[in-house]
C-alpha positions as CSV (number, residue, x, y, z in Angstrom):
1,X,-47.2,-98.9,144.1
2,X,-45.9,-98.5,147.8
3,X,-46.3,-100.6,150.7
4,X,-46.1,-99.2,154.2
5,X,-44.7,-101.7,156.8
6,X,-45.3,-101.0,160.5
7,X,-43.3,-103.1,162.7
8,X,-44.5,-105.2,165.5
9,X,-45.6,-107.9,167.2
10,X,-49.3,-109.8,167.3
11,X,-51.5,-110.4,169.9
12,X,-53.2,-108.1,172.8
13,X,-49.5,-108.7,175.4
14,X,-48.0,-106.4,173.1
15,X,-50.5,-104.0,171.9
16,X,-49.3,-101.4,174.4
17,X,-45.5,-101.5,173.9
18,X,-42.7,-99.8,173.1
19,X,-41.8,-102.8,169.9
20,X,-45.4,-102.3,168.6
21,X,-44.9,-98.5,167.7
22,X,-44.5,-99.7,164.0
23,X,-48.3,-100.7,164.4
24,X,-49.3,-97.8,165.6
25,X,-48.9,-95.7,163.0
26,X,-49.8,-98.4,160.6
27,X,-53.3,-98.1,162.3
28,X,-53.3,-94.5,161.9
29,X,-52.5,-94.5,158.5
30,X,-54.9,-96.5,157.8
31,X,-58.1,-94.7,160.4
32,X,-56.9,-91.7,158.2
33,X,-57.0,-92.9,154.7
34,X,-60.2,-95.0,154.7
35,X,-58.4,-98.2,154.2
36,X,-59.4,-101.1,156.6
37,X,-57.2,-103.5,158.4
38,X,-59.0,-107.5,158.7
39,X,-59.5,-109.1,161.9
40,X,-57.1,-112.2,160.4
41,X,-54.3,-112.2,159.5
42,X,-53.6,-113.2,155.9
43,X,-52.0,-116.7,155.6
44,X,-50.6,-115.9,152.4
45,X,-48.5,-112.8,153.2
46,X,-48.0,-113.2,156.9
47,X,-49.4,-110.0,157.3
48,X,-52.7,-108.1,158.1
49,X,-52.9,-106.0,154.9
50,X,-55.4,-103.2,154.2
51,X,-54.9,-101.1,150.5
52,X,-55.8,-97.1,150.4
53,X,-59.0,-96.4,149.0
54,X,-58.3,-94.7,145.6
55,X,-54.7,-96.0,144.3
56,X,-53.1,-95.1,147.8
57,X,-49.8,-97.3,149.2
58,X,-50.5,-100.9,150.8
59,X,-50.4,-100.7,154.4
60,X,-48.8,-104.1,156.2
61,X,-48.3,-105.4,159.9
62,X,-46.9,-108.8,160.0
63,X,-48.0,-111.6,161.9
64,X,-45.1,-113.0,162.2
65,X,-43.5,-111.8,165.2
66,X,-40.7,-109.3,165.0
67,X,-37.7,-111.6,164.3
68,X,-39.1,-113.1,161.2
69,X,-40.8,-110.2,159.6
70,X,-38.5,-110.5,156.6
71,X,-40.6,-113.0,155.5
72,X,-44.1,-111.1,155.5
73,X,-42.2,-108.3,153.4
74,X,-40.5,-110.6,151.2
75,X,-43.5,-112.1,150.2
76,X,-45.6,-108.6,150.1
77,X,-42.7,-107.5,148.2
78,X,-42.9,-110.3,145.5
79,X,-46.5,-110.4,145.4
80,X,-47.4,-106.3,144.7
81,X,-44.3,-106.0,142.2
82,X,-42.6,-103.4,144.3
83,X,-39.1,-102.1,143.9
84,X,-37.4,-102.2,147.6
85,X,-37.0,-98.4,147.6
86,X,-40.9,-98.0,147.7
87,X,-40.9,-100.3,150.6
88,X,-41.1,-98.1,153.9
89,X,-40.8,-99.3,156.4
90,X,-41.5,-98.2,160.6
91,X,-39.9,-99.2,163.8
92,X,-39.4,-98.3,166.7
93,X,-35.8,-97.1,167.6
94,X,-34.4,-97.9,171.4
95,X,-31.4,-95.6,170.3
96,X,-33.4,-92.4,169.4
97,X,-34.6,-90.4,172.3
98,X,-39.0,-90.7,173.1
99,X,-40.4,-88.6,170.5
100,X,-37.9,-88.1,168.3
101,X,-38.3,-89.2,164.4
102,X,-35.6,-90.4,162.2
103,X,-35.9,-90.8,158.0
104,X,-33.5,-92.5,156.6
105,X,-33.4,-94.1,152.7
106,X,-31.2,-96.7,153.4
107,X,-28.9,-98.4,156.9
108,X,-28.0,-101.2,158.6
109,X,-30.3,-103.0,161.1
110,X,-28.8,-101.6,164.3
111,X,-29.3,-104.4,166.0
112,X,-32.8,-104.2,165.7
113,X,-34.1,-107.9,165.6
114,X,-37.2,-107.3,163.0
115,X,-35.0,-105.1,160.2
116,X,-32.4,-108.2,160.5
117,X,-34.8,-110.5,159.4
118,X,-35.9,-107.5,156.5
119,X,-32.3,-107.4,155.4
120,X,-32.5,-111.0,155.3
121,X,-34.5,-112.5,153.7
122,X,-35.0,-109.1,150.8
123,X,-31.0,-109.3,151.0
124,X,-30.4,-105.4,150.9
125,X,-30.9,-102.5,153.6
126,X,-31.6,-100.0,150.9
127,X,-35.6,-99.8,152.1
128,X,-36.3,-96.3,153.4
129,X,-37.6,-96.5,156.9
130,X,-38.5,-94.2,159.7
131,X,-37.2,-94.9,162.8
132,X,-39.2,-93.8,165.7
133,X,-37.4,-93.2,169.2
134,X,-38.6,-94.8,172.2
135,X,-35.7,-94.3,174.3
136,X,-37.4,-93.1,178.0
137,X,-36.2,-92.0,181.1
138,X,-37.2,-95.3,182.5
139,X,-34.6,-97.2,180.4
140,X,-32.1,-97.3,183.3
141,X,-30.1,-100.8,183.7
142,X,-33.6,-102.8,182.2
143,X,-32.8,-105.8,180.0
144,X,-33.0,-104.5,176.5
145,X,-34.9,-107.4,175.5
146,X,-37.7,-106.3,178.4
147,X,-37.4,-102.7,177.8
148,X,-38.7,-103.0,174.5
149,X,-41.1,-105.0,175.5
150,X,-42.5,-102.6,178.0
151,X,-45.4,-100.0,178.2
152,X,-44.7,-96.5,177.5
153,X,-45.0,-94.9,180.9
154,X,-47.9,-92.2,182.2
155,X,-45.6,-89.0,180.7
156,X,-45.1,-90.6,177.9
157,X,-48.2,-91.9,177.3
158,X,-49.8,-88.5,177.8
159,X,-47.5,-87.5,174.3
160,X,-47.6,-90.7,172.8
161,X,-51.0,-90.0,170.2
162,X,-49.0,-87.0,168.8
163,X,-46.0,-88.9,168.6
164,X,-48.0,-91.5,166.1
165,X,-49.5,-88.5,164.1
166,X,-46.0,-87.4,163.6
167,X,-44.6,-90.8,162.8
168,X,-47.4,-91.1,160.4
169,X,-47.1,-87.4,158.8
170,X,-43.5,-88.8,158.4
171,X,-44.6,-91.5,155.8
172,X,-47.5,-89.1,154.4
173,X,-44.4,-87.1,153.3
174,X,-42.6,-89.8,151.7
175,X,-45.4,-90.7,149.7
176,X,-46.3,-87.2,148.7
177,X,-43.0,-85.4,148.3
178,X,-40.0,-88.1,148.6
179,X,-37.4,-89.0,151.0
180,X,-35.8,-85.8,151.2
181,X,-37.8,-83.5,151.9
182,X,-39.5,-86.1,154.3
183,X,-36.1,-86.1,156.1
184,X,-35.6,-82.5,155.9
185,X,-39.0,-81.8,157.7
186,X,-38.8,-84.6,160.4
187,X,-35.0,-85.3,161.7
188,X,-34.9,-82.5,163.3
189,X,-36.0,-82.3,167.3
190,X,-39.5,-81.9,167.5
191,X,-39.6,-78.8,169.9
192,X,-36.8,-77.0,166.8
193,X,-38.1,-74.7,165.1
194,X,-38.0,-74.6,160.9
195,X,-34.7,-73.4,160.0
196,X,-34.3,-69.4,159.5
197,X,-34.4,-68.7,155.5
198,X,-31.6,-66.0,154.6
199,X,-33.4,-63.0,152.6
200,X,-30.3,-60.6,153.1
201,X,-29.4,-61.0,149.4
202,X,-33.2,-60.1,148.3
């Protein structure tokens, strides 16, 4: 069993923003795979959760806003029987570029406010996550706090659907074909092409 846990926070205000990128793709995931998010939340696990038609992962957001989502995942955690390492979890990543994708198995928080509260209350960091950048132009001298909490702008809006196919490809491949090879196929730049494979000794 795996659970998939987007990151963000509840309610229409944030719908749009750069924090709620984790959501995203947790709707994606799940318009993709047949699975079906509730309108409510459920009280018992913080969390709106829909389950993958056909033995598929668990897909989470929690309700909990982003500084306490430890304890959604903690209790998702606990509840499904899942070992930590097939917890993934998606952010977005103020550090990384717009666009670009980062999989990692394991890190610290980064000062990220909603894998703080992960790292917590599950008391490791060794959840593989995938860290998706939503560093703009735009970010100039805003407030970090308010930045995050922003809309993507018109350019970036006009990228931002394959952004969330990508960030969900990104978990598709963790599931299907592990951590490494998810990481080999999306940390590099997007516009990078597939590395060159040597046939000179053929």
């Amino acid at each position: 069993m795996k659970i998939v846990f987007g990151l963000g926070n509840p309610g229409a205000v944030y719908a749009g923003t750069r924090h709620n990128i984790g959501f995203m793709v947790a709707d994606r995931l799940a318009a993709g795979t047949g699975a079906c998010f509730p309108e409510n939340s459920s009280g018992r696990f913080l969390a709106w959760v829909a389950e993958v038609p056909g033995g598929g992962p668990v897909l989470a957001k929690p309700a909990t806003f982003m500084n306490r989502s430890g304890l959604s995942a903690a209790r998702l955690a606990a509840d499904y029987r899942v070992r930590i390492e097939d917890l993934i979890v998606v952010y977005d990543d103020v550090d990384l570029p717009y666009g670009r994708i980062r999989v990692r198995p394991q890190g610290s928080a980064g000062g990220h406010n909603g894998v703080q509260s992960l790292v917590e209350e599950l008391g490791t960091d060794a959840f593989p996550r995938v860290r998706l950048g939503v560093l703009g132009a735009g970010r100039g001298e805003i407030d970090l706090a308010d930045y995050v909490l922003s809309e993507f702008d018109r350019e970036e809006r006009g990228r931002l659907d394959g952004f969330i196919d990508r960030g969900a490809g990104a978990v598709q491949a963790i599931l299907e074909n592990g951590i490494a090879a998810a990481m080999n196929a999306f940390n590099r730049p997007p516009q990078e092409p597939p590395a060159e494979i040597n046939h000179s000794d053929r």
